[in-house]
C-alpha positions in Angstrom: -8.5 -40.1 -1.0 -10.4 -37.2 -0.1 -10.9 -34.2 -2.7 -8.8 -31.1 -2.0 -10.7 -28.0 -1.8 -9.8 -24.5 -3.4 -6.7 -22.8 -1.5 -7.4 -20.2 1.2 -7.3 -16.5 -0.4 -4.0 -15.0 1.0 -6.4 -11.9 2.4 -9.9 -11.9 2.6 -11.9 -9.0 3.4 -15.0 -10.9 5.0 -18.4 -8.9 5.2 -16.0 -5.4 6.0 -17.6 -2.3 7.0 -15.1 0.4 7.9 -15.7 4.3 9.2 -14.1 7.5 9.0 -15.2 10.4 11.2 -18.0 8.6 12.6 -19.1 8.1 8.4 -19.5 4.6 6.8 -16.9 4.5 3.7 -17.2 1.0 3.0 -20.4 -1.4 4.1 -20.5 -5.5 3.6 -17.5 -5.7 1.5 -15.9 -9.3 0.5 -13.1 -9.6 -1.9 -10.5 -12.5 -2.1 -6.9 -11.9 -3.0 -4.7 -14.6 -3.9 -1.1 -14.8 -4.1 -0.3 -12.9 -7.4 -3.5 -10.7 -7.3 -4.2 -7.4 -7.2 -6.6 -5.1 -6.0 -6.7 -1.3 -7.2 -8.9 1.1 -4.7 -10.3 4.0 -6.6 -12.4 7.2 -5.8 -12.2 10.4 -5.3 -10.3 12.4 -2.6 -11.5 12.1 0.7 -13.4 8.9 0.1 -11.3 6.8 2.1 -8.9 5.2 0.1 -6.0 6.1 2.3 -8.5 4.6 5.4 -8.9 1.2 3.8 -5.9 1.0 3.4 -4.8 1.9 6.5 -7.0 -0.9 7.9 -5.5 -3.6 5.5 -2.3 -2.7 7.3 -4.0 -3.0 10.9 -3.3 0.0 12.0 -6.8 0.2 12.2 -9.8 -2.4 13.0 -13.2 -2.8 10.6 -16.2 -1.5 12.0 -17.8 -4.5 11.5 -16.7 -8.0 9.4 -12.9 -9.1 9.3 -9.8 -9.1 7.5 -8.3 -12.6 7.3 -4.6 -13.4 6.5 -4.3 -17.2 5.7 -7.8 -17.5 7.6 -6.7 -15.4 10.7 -8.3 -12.5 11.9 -5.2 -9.9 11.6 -6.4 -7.7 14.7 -5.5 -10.9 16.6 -2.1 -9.6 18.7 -0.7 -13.0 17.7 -1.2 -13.0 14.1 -0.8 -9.4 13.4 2.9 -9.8 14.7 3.2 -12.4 11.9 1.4 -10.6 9.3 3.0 -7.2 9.7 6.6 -8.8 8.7 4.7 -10.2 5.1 3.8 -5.6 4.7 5.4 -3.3 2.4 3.7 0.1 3.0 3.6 3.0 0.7 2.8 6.4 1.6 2.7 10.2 0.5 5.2 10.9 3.3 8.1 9.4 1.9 10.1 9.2 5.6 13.6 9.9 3.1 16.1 11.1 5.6 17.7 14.3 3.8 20.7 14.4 5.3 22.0 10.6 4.5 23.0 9.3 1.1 20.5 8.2 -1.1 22.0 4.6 -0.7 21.9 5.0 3.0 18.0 5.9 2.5 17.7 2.1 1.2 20.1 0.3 3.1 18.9 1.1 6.5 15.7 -0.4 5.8 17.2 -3.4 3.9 19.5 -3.8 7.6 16.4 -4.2 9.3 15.5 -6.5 7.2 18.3 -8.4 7.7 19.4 -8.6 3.8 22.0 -7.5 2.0 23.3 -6.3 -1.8 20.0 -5.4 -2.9 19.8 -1.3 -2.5 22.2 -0.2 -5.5 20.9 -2.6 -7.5 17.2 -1.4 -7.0 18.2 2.3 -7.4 20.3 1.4 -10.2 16.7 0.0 -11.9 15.1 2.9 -10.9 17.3 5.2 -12.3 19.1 6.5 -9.2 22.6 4.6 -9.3 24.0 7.8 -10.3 23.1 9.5 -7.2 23.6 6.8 -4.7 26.4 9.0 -2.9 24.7 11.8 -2.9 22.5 13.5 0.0 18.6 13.1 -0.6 18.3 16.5 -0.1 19.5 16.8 -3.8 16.4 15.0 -5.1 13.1 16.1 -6.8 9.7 15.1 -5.7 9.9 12.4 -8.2 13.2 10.9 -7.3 12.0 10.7 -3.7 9.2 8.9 -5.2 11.6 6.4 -7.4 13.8 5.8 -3.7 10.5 4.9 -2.0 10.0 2.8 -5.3 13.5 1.2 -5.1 12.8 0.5 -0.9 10.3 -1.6 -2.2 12.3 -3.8 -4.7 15.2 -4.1 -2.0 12.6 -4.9 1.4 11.1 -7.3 -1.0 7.7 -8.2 1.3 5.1 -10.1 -0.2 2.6 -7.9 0.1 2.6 -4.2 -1.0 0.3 -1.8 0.1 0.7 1.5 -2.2 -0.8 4.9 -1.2 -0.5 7.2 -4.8 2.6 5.9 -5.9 2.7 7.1 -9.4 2.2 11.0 -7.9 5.0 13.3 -8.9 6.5 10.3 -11.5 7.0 11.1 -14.7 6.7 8.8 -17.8 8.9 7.0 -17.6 8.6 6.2 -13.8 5.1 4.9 -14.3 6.7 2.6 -16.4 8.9 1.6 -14.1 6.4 1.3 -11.7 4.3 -0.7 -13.5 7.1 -2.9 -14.6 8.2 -3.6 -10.6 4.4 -4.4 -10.1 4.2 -7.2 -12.6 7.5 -8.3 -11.4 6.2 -9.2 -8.3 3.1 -10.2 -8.7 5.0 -13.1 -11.4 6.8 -14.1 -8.0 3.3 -14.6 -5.7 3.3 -10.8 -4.7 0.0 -9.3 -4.2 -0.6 -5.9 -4.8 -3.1 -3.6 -3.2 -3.1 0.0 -4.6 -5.3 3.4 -3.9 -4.9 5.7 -6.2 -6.6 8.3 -8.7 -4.1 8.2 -11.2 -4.1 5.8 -14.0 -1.5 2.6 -13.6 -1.8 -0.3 -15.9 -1.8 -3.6 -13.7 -3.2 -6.5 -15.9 -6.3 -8.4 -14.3 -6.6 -6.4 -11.5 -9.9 -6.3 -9.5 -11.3 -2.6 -8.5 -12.8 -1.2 -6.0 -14.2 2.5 -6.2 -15.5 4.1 -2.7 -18.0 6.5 -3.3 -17.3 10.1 -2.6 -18.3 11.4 1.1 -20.5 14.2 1.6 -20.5 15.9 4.6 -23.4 15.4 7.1 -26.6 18.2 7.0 -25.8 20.3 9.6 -28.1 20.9 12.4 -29.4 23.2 14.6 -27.2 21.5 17.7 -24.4 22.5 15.1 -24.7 25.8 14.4 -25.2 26.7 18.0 -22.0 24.9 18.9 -20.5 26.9 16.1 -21.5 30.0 18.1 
């Protein structure tokens, strides 16, 4: 009987280069992420962090190398359809919808989804099952942050892409954070996070892009600035 081999990494990010504003943020990058891994992006602002992750989502391609999803290229039309559904995206903008409930702020996405009886019970663990009824309009920068939080737990996608999600938390909703983070990663979840704040995620790996400087400017430049 032949010997089985190591499995296939859930992503790989195989020999990636990447740009931003015609500048190289990453060059010849290869990390492996496994199901229950976890990757933490690190640097300061305006090195690209939000980029990266942008391109782990597909929304936009390496300059150079690949970014395999069971071994296939996710720029490929055919996989990406596939591997968008396994996403869970994070941002600053938090897309709440002020004038619905706070439950309908979680439900609509957990609809698409095609699930149900998930959303008060996620913002009842993140604190929120008190405001369910009310408009979003009524909550702080932090509570938007704990219903984006709670999206996550009700979508329930293997993979999480996080862009600063412990800004404008408190305490105790890094804690929380942190918590729903281990939770998932104990059920396969992988986790890839950018952010300058510190979040405790056990045996993650790290990645820190170097700051950007801006280009010398020339003498081309400073005549078009004239």
């Amino acid at each position: 009987m032949p010997l089985r081999g190591p499995p296939l990494p859930r992503l790989l990010l195989n020999n990636v280069s990447c740009m931003r504003n015609a500048q190289q943020i990453l060059r010849h990058v290869n990390v492996s992420i496994h199901d229950g891994g976890a990757l933490i992006l690190t640097g300061a602002n305006g090195s690209g962090k939000t980029t990266l992750l942008r391109m782990l989502a597909g929304f936009s391609k390496p300059s150079a190398g690949e970014v395999l999803w069971n071994g296939h290229d996710i720029t490929e039309s055919g996989v990406f359809h596939q591997y968008k559904l396994q996403l869970n995206w994070l941002s600053l903008k938090d897309a709440v919808k002020t004038g619905h409930t706070v439950l309908d702020n979680v439900q609509w996405f957990e609809v698409l989804e095609g699930k149900q009886g998930r959303s008060l019970p996620a913002l009842e663990f993140m604190g929120l099952g008190r405001l369910a009824k009310e408009k979003a309009r009524m909550l702080s920068m932090g509570q938007r942050k704990r219903l984006q939080l709670a999206r996550l737990i009700a979508i329930d996608r293997p993979i999480w892409l996080l862009d600063e999600p412990s800004v404008a938390l408190d305490d105790e909703g890094v804690k929380l954070l942190e918590h729903i983070i281990a939770d998932h990663r104990k059920n396969g979840g992988i986790v890839i996070v950018a952010t300058h704040l510190p979040i405790k995620i056990e045996d993650a790996m790290f990645l820190r892009l170097p700051p950007r400087f801006p280009r010398r400017m020339t003498l081309v430049d400073m005549l078009d600035r004239g």
